[in-house]
C-alpha positions in Angstrom: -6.0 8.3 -42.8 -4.9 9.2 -39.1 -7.1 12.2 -38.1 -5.8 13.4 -34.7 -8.1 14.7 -31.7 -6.9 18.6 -32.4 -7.8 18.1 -35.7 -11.0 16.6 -34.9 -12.1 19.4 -32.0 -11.2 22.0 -34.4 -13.8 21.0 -37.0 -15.9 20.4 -34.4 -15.3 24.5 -33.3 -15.6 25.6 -37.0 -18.7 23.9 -37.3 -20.4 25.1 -34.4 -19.1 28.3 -34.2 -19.6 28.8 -38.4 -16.8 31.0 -38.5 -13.1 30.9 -38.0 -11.6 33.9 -36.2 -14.5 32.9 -33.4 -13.8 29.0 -33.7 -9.9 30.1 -33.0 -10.2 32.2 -30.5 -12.5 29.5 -28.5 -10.2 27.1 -29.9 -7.1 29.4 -28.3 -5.3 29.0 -31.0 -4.4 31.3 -34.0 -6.6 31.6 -36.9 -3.7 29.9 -39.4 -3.3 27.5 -36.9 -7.2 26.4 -37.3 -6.7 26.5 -40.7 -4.0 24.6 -41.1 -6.0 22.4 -38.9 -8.6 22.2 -41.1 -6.4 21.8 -44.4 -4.9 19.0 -43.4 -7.9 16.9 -42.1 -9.2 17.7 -45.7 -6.1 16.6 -47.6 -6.7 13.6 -45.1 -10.3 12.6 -46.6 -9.9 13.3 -49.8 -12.7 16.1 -49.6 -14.1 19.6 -48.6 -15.5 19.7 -45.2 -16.6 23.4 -45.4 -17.4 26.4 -48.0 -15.9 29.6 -47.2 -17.2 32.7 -48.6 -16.1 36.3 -47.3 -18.8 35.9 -44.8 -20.4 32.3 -44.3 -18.3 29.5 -43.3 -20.9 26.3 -44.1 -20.9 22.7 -43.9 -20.5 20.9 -47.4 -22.7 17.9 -47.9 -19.2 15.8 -46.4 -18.8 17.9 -43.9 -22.5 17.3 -42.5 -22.0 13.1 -42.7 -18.9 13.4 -40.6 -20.2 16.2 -38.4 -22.1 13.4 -36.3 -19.6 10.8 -36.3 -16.5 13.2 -34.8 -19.6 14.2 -31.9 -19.9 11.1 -31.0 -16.1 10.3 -31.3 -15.0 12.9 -29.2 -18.0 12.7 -26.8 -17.0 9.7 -26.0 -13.1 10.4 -25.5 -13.9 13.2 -23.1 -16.9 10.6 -20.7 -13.9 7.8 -21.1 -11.0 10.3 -19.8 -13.1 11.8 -17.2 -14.3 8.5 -15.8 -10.6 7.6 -16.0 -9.4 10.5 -14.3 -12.1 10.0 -11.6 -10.9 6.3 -10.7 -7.3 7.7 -10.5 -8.2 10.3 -8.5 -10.4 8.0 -6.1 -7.3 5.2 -6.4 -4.5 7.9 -5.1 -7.0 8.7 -2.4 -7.6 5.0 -1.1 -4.1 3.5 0.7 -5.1 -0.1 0.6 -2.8 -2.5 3.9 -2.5 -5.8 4.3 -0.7 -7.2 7.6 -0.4 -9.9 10.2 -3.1 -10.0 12.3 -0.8 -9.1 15.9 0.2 -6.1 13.3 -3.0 -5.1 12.4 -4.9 -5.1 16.2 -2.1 -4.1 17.9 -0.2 -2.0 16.0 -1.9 -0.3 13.7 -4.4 1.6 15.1 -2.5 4.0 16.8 -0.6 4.6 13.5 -4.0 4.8 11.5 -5.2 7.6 14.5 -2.1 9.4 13.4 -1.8 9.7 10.0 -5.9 10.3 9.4 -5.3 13.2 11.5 -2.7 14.5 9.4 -4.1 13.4 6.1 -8.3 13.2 6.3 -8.5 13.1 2.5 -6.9 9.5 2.8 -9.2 6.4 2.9 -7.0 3.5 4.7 -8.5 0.1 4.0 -7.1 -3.0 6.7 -6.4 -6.6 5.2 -5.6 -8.9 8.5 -4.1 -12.1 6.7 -1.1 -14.9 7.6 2.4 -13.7 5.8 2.0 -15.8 2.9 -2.0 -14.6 2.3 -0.3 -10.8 2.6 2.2 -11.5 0.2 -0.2 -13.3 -2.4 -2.7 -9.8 -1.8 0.1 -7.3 -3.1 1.3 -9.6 -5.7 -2.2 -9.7 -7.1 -2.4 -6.1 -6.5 -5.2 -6.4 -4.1 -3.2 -4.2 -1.3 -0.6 -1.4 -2.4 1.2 -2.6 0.7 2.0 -5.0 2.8 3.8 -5.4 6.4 5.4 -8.0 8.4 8.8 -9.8 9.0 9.6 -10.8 5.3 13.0 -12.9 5.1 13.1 -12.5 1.6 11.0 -11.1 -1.4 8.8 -13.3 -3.1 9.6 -13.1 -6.6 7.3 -9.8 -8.0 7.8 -8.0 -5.2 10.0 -4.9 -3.6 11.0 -5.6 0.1 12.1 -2.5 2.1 12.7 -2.2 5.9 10.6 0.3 8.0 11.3 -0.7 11.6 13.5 -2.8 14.0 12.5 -5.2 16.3 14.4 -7.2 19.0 13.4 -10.7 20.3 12.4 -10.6 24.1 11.4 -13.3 26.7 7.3 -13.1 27.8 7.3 -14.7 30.9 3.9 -15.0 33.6 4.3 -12.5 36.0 5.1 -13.3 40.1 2.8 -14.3 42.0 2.9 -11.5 44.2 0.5 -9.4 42.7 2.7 -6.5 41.8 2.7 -5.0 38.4 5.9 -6.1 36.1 7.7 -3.2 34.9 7.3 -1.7 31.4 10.3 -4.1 29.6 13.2 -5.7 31.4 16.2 -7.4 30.2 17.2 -10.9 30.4 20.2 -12.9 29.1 19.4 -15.6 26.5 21.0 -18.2 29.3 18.0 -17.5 32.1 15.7 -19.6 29.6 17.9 -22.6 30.1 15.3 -24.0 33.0 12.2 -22.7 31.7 9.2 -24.5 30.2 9.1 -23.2 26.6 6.5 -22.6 24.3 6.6 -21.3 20.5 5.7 -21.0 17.3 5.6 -24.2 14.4 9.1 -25.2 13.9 9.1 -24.1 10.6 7.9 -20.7 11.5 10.8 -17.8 10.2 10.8 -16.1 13.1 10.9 -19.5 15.6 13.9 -20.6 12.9 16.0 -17.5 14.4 14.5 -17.9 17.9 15.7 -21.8 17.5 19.3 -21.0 16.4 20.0 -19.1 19.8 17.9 -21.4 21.5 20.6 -24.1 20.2 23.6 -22.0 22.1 22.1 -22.9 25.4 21.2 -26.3 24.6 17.5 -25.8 24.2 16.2 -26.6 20.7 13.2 -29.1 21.2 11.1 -29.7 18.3 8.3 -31.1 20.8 7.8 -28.0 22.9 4.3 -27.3 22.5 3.7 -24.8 19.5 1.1 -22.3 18.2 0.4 -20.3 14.9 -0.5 -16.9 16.4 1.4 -14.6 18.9 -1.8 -13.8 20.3 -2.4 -17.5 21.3 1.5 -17.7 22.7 1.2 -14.8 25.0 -2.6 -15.9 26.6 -1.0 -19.8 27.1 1.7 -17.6 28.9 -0.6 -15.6 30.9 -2.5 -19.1 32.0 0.9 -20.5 33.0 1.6 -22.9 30.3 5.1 -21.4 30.0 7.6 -19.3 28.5 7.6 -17.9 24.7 10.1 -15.3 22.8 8.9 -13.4 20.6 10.3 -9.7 18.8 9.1 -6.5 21.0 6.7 -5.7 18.3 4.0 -8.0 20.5 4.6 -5.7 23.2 1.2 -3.7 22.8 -0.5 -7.3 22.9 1.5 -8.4 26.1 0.5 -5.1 27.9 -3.0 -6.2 27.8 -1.9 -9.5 30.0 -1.1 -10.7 33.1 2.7 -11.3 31.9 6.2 -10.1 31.9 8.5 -8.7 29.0 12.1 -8.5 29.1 14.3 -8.2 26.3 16.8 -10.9 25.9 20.6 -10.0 25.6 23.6 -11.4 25.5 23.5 -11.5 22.2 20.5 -8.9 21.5 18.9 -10.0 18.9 17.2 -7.7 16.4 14.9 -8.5 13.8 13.9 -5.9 10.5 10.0 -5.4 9.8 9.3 -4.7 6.4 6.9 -3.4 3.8 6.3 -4.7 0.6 5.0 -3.5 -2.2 4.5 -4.8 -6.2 7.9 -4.6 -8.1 7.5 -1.7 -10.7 4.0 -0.1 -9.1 3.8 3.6 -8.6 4.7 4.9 -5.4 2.1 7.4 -4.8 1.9 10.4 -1.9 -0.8 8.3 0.2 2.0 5.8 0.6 4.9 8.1 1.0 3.1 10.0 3.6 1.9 6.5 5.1 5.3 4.6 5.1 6.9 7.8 7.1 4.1 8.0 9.6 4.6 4.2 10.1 8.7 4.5 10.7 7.9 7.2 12.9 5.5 5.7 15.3 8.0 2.2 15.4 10.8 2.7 17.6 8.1 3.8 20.3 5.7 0.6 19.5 8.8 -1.5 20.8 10.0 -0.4 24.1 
């Protein structure tokens, strides 16, 4: 026996309905169509579900023991889809981010402002974590996606490049009370006398830092070192030193007492990524998010 869910609503229709022609045209289908239906769900059981007459179209005593059970059976197909449908619906609608936490106070809240104003009907939801915490959240499928400086995908996951970032020197300003300008530049050589400070050795980001570092004869595994940009650039502003960092910071610097310039000679970018689970659906929320996101980058870094 395999009795399908047409079949099933259409002896449903019959029964209600007690006649045919009516149970096919609320059934939008033809009346041989319901028929055939029928015919087949009989040949199915074994039995008569219904006694036609010119007339009557009534329930046999078979049909009447299965007219509760196929109730109940669709009943609860139609609640389950519905409640289904409703999660989905409330899922597409929710854009779940996971990011650094420089990422997340600094740059995205301007990009949140942006694209709720565009898209209202989209519920954003902020994760601040470390790199390895946001990777471990979209793996698990607890964010649909996450952002940051990724040097490689960790296995399960899609890694795609929304942005461009170049490393730049943060400085503490003159003494002369005047305010720095916006960015400046600065070759990598003008950090050859300065008292350097950065992140843990092992850090990706101090890894590239270190191998232009090495050029000008300034790798030193004992500089003093902290976990979180935020923590460089107040250590710079209290005159511990000098840090380099990519421009993305540069929101965060702007709210201290310290100079930015962007180092050159060699200018040295760095990509910013997003990453998402490998194989999960892409939906519009994202779509719409991601290009609001590469939009608002180039003028986040300058």
């Amino acid at each position: 026996m395999n009795l399908s869910t047409r079949q099933m609503r259409a002896f449903l229709q019959v029964a209600r309905m007690g006649n045919f022609t009516r149970a096919a045209e609320q059934a939008h289908i033809t009346q041989a169509g319901l028929s055939i239906l029928i015919r087949e769900m009989e040949k199915q059981l074994g039995c008569r579900l219904f006694d036609r007459t010119t007339r009557v179209v009534s329930l046999t005593p078979a049909g009447r023991r299965l007219l509760p059970v196929v109730e109940r059976l669709v009943t609860d197909l139609d609640d389950v889809a519905a409640e289904l449908g409703a999660e989905g619906d409330a899922a597409r609608q929710t854009l779940r981010i996971a990011a650094t936490p420089l990422v997340s106070s600094h740059l995205l809240p301007q990009v949140f402002t942006t694209f709720r104003a565009a898209h209202p009907q989209v519920s954003l939801r902020l994760f601040d974590a470390d790199l390895r915490d946001v990777e471990a959240m979209v793996a698990a499928g607890d964010a649909d996606v996450g952002l940051g400086f990724f040097f490689k995908a960790a296995a399960g996951l899609e890694r795609t490049p929304v942005g461009r970032f170049h490393l730049m020197r943060v400085a503490p300003c003159d003494g002369d009370g005047e305010e720095p300008p916006a960015i400046g530049t600065a070759p990598w050589s003008a950090l050859r006398s300065a008292e350097l400070l950065g992140l843990p050795p092992g850090n990706p980001i101090q890894k590239v830092i270190d191998q232009h570092l090495a050029t000008i004869g300034r790798v030193d595994a004992q500089r003093p070192a902290f976990n979180f940009f935020g923590t460089l650039i107040s250590m710079v502003e209290a005159g511990f030193g000098t840090a380099v960092m990519p421009t993305f910071a540069l929101a965060a610097c702007r709210r201290h007492r310290v100079r930015t310039d962007v180092l050159t000679k060699p200018k040295v970018g760095l990509d910013f990524f997003r990453i998402t689970k490998r194989g999960a659906h892409e939906t519009e929320a994202m779509q719409a998010f991601v290009a609001t996101l590469e939009k608002a980058l180039p003028a986040l870094s300058r």
